[in-house]
Every structure is written in structure tokens, then in C-alpha cells.
N, C-alpha and C positions, 0 to 999 in steps of 0.2 A: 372178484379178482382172486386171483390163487397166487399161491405165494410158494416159493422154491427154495429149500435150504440148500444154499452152494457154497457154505464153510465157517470153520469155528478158528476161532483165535484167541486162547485166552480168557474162554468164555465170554469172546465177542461173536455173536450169529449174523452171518450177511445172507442177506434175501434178498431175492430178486421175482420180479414181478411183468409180466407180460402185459402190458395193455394192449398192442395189437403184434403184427407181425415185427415190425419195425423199432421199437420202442422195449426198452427192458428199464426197469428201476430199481435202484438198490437199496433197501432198510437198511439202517445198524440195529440191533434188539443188546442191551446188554443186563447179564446178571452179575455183575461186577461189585466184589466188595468195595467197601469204603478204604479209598487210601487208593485206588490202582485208577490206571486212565479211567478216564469216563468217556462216554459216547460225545462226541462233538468237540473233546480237545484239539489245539494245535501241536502238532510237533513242531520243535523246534530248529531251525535252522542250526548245523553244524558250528558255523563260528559264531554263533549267538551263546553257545551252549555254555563255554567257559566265563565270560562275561557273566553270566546268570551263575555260574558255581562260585566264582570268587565274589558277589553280592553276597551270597549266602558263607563266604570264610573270612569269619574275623580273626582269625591266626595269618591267614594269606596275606588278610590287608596291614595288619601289623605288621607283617615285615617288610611292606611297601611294594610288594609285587605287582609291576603292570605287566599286562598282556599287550605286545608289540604285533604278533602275529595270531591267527588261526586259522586254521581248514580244519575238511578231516582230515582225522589222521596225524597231524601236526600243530604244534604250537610252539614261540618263539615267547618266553617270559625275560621278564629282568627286576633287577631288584639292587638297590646301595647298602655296602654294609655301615652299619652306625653304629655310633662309640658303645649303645648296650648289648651289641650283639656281640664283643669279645670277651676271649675266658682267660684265665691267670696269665699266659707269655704274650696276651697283647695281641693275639690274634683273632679270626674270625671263629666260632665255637663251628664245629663241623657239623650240628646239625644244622647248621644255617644253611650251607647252602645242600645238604641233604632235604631240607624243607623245601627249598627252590625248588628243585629238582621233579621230586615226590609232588609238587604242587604242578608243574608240568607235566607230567607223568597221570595223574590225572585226572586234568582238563583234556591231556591230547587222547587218552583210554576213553572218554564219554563222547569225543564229538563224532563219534558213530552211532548216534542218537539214542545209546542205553545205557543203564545206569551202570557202571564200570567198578569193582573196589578192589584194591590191591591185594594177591597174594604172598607176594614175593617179593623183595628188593634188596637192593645191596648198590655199593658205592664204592667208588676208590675215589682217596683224596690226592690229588696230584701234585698239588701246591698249596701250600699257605694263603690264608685271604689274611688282607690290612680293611682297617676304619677305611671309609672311602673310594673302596672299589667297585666298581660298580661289573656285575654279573648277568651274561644273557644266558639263560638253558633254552637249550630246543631239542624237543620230544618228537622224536618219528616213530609212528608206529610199524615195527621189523614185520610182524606178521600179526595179523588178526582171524581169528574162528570164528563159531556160532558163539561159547562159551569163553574161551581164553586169548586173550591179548599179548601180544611180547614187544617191548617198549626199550629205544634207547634213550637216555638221556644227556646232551654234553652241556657242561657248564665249560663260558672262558669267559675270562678278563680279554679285552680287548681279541689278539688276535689265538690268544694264550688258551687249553685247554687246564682246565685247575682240577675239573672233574669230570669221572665217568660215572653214572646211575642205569641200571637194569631193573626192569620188575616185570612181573607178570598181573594179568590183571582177572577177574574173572566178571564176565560180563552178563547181567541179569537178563530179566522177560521185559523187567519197567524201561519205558521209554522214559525217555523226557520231553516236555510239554510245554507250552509259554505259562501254563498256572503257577 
């Protein structure tokens, strides 16, 4: 049997193989360091993917963020402000819901199935949060590249806009995987 190199990925080799006319097979071979996919991982499904990153953020889950929504591209987060999240006038400290945000921003930057990490962000606070408010952000990604992401954020209280969040993301070679 002969064997056909028809491409490299990452120092992934696929091979293909003729047994007869009709019939071709495809090898994986890889030389993959340790830490990067391995040969026979799954990818992960897109709104699987935030799920899986907020397991892995105990900052997220402290400040009680669930995930309402996801696809690609987008995600729909919420979170209640609680009495330890205000600062001296009794209001909600602005990185709270900058962390919402930023915690939206990117779940909705990864679930294009690669590892995503912020370059850039910024926020305008529109309104005052109170104890007891309860906040939904939803991240649409504006535009995405091979390498760079660009991400809206809106945070409201009910029908209310409180805040706006921008960031940019920069998006690696590593997938993500059900490992």
C-alpha cells in the first residue's frame, strides 16, 4: 500500500491511501507536542464551549453568571448584583458589571472553536447599578478574522441599557476540544 501526503496542519499529516480504484483512506500521523490537540480529539460544539469555560472560572461563578443563551458568535449571560458587590455610595462597583461583560465577550470570542484572549476593551457605564438588579449582557460578534475578533457588548436592566463594552480579541491555532 502507498501512502500519499495531501497536507499539513499544525504538524498534523493526512494521508491518504488507495486500495483500489474506488476506495481512498485517510491516516492522521501527528508530531504534536504535549499540551496541543492530539490525534483523535473532539471538537467541541460551539454552545457547548462557554459552558465548558465558565466550569473552568471560579471568578465567573462567584459572581453568579449563568448562561441564558449561546451559538456562534453570540452569547446571552446574566447575573444579580449582591450586597458584596457594592463600593462606598451604595452602588454596584463598576467592575462588576465590566466582569459580566468581559465574561461575555469571551465565551461569545471562543465559540468559533479557538482559543480567543482579549486585546483590547473598554466600557461606558451608562447608569448606576443597585443590590438586586438583576443584569443580562449579550455579546455579538461585529466582525471576526483568521486572527482578530471585534465584539459588542450590551448590558440592561430590564428593558434599560446600563452599559456598553467593545474589545477586540485575538484568536489562536488551539482549538478547543471536549478534553
Amino acid at each position: 500500500m502507498k501512502y500519499y501526503k495531501v497536507g499539513v496542519f499544525e504538524e498534523i499529516y493526512l494521508y491518504y491511501s488507495i486500495f483500489d480504484r474506488n476506495e481512498a483512506y485517510f491516516t492522521l500521523q501527528s508530531n504534536m507536542k504535549e499540551g496541543n490537540t492530539k490525534v483523535g480529539s473532539v471538537k467541541i460544539n460551539p454552545e457547548e464551549i462557554p459552558v465548558k469555560m465558565l466550569s473552568l472560572d471560579p471568578f465567573s461563578s462567584w459572581l453568579g453568571i449563568e448562561i441564558l443563551e449561546a451559538e456562534k458568535g453570540r452569547v446571552k449571560l446574566a447575573m444579580r448584583i449582591r450586597k458584596e458587590m457594592l463600593n462606598s455610595m451604595n452602588k454596584a462597583h463598576g467592575g462588576i458589571s465590566y466582569s459580566l461583560a468581559d465574561t461575555a465577550f469571551g465565551f461569545a470570542a471562543n465559540t468559533h472553536g479557538k482559543y480567543a484572549v482579549s486585546i483590547e476593551t473598554s466600557i461606558n457605564h451608562i447608569e448606576a447599578l443597585n443590590e438586586g438588579d438583576y443584569l443580562i449582557a449579550e455579546s455579538v460578534i461585529e466582525k471576526v478574522g483568521n486572527k482578530l475578533g471585534f465584539n459588542i457588548v450590551e448590558i440592561k436592566r430590564g428593558d434599560d441599557l446600563v452599559a456598553l463594552f467593545k474589545g477586540v480579541v485575538y484568536r489562536t491555532s488551539k482549538e478547543w476540544t471536549e478534553e
